[in-house]
LOFI-469287 format. One line per 5 residues: number of its first residue (from 1); for each residue x, y, z of C-alpha. Coordinates in Angstrom, 1 decimal. Last residue first. Layout:
N
NUM> X Y Z  ... $
//
This chain:
134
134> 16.4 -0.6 -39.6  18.8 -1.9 -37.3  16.0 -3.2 -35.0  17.5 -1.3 -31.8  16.9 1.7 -33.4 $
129> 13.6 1.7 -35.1  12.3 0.5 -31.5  14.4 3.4 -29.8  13.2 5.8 -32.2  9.4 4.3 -32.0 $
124> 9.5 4.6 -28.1  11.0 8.2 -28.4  8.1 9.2 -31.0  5.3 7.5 -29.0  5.9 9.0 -26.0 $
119> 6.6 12.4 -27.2  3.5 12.3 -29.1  1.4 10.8 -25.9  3.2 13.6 -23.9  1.8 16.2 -26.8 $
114> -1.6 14.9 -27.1  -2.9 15.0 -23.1  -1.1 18.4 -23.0  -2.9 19.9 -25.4  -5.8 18.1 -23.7 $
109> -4.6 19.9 -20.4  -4.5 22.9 -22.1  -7.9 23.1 -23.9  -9.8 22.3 -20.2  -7.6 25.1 -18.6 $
104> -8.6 27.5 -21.6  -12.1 26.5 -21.1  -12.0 26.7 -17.5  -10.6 30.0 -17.2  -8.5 30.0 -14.0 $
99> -5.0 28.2 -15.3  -3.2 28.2 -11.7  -4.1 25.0 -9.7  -5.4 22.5 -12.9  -2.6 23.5 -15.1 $
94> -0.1 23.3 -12.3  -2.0 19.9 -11.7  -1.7 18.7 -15.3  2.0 19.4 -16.0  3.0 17.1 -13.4 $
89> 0.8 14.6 -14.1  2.0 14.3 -17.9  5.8 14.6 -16.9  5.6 11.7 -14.4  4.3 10.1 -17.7 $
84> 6.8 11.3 -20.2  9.0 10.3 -17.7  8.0 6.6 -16.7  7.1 5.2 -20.4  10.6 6.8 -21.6 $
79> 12.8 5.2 -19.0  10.8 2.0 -19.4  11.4 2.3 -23.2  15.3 2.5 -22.7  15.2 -0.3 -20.6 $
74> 13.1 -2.2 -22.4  15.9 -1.2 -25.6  18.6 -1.7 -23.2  17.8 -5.6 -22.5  16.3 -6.4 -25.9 $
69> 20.1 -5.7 -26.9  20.0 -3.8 -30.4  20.3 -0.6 -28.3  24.1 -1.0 -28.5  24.4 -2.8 -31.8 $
64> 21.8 0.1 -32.8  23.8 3.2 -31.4  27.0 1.9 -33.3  25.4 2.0 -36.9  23.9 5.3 -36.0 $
59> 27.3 6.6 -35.8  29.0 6.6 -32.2  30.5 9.4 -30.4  28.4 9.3 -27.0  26.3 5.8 -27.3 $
54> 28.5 4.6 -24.3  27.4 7.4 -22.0  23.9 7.2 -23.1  23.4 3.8 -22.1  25.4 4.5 -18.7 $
49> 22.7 6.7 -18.0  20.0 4.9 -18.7  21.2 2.1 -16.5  21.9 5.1 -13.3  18.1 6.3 -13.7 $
44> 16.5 3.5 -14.1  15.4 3.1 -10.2  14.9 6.9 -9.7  12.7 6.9 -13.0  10.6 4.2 -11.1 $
39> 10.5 6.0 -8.2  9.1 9.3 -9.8  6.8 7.5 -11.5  5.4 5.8 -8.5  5.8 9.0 -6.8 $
34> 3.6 10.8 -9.4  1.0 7.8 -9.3  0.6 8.5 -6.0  -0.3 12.4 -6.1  -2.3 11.5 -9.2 $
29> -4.7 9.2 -7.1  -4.0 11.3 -4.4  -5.9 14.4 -6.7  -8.3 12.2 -8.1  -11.8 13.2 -6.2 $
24> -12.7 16.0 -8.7  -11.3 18.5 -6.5  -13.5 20.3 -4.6  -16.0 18.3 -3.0  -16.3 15.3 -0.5 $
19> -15.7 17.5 2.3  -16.0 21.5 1.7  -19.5 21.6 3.9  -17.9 20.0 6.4  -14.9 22.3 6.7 $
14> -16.7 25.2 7.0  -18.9 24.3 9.5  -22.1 22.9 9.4  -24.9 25.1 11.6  -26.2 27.5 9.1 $
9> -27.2 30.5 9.4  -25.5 31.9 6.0  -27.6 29.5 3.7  -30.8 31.7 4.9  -33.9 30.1 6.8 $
4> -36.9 32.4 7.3  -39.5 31.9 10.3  -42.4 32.9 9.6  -44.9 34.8 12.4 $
//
């Protein structure tokens, strides 16, 4: 007489045979850097916002005698680094919970990938190109 095992008699529950799976162990690690983000953008919010306030109505001349302070312009790119970041991770996990198709999940999140680091880089070189008068 055999005895035959089957995966559907087993004794682990559930639960323990989902731990250590799933995701691909980052999803805190994203969750946290999120809030970090979030904070930061918190924190700069009210400077960035008095930037843009007094840049209203001026030429180009104007902008960079404001943003010419090393001050603003870190500020400005601090403001940039945090959103276009925050905006990176957020984008990634509702690509990651609702695009099924891994290859089309896979070619938006490297879409993604290339248009926050073109976004980045744009705004940082504006403000840079800015504040140097150039």
């Amino acid at each position: 007489m055999s005895v035959e095992t089957s995966k559907s008699s087993s004794v682990r529950t559930p639960l323990s045979r989902v731990r250590g799976l799933g995701s691909a162990h980052h999803g805190t690690s994203d969750f946290f850097r999120q809030r970090i983000t979030a904070i930061a953008m918190v924190l700069l919010f009210v400077p960035v916002i008095i930037v843009i306030l007094s840049l209203l109505g001026r030429n180009q001349a104007g902008a960079a005698q404001i943003l010419g302070s090393p001050l603003i312009a870190i500020i400005m790119i601090l403001f940039i680094i945090a959103s276009v970041w925050h905006m990176k991770i957020g984008m990634q996990v509702v690509l990651e919970d609702y695009v099924t198709d891994e290859k089309t999940k896979l070619a938006a999140i490297i879409a993604n990938n290339f248009f926050s680091a073109a976004v980045g880089l744009a705004s940082i070189y504006a403000i840079i190109k800015l504040s140097s008068g150039v």
